[in-house]
VMD Tcl script that draws the C-alpha trace (Angstrom):
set ca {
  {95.10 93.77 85.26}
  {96.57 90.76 83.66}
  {97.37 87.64 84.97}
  {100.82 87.83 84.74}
  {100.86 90.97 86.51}
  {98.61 89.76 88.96}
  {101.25 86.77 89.22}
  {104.21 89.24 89.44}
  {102.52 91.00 92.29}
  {101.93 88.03 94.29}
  {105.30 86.70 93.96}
  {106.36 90.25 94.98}
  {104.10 90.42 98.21}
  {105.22 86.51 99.24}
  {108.58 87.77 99.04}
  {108.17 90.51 101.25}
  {106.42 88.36 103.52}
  {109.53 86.27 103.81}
  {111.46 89.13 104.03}
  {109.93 90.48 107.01}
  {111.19 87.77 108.89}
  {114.54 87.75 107.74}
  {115.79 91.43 106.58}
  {115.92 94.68 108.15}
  {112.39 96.58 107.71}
  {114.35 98.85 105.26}
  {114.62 97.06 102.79}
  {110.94 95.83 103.49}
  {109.40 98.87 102.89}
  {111.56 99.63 100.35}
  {110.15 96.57 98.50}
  {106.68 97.55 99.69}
  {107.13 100.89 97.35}
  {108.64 98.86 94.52}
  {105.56 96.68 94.37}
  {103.29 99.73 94.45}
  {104.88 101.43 92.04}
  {104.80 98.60 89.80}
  {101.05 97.71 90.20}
  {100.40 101.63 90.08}
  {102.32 101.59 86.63}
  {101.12 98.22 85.27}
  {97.63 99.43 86.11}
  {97.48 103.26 85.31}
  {96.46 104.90 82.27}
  {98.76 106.88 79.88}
  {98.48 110.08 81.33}
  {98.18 108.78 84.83}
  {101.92 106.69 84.12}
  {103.57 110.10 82.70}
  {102.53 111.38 85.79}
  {104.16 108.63 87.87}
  {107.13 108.95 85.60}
  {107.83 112.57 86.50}
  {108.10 111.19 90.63}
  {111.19 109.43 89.15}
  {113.89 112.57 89.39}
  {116.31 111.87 86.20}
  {119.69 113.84 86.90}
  {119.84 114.92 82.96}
  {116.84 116.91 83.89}
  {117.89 119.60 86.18}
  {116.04 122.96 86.36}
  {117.92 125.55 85.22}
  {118.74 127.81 87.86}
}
mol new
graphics top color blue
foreach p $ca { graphics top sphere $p radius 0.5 }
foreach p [lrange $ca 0 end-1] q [lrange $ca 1 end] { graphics top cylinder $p $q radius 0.2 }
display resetview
C-alpha cells in the first residue's frame, strides 16, 4: 500500500470519526463501506479487483431474461 493511499484512508477514517458525532449513522456506515471498498480496491490484485468490480451492478448489464 502506498503512502498516499495510506494517507487517503486516514483522512477517510478521521472523517468518519467526526462524522459520528455529527451525522446520522447512515451515512456513517455508508462511508465506512466507501473506505473499505476503496482500500479493498487500492490493495487487491487484478483478478481480485474484477471481482470487486462485478459487486458494482451496472444497469447496461442486465441478464437477459
Amino acid at each position: 500500500m502506498t503512502t498516499e493511499t495510506q494517507s487517503t484512508i486516514d483522512h477517510q477514517t478521521a472523517t468518519r470519526a467526526t462524522l459520528d458525532q455529527t451525522a446520522p449513522t447512515a451515512l456513517s456506515l455508508a462511508l465506512d463501506e466507501a473506505v473499505a471498498r476503496f482500500a479493498a480496491h487500492k490493495t487487491a490484485s487484478g483478478y481480485q479487483r474484477a471481482l470487486l468490480s462485478r459487486l458494482v451492478v451496472d444497469p447496461r448489464r442486465r441478464p437477459r431474461e
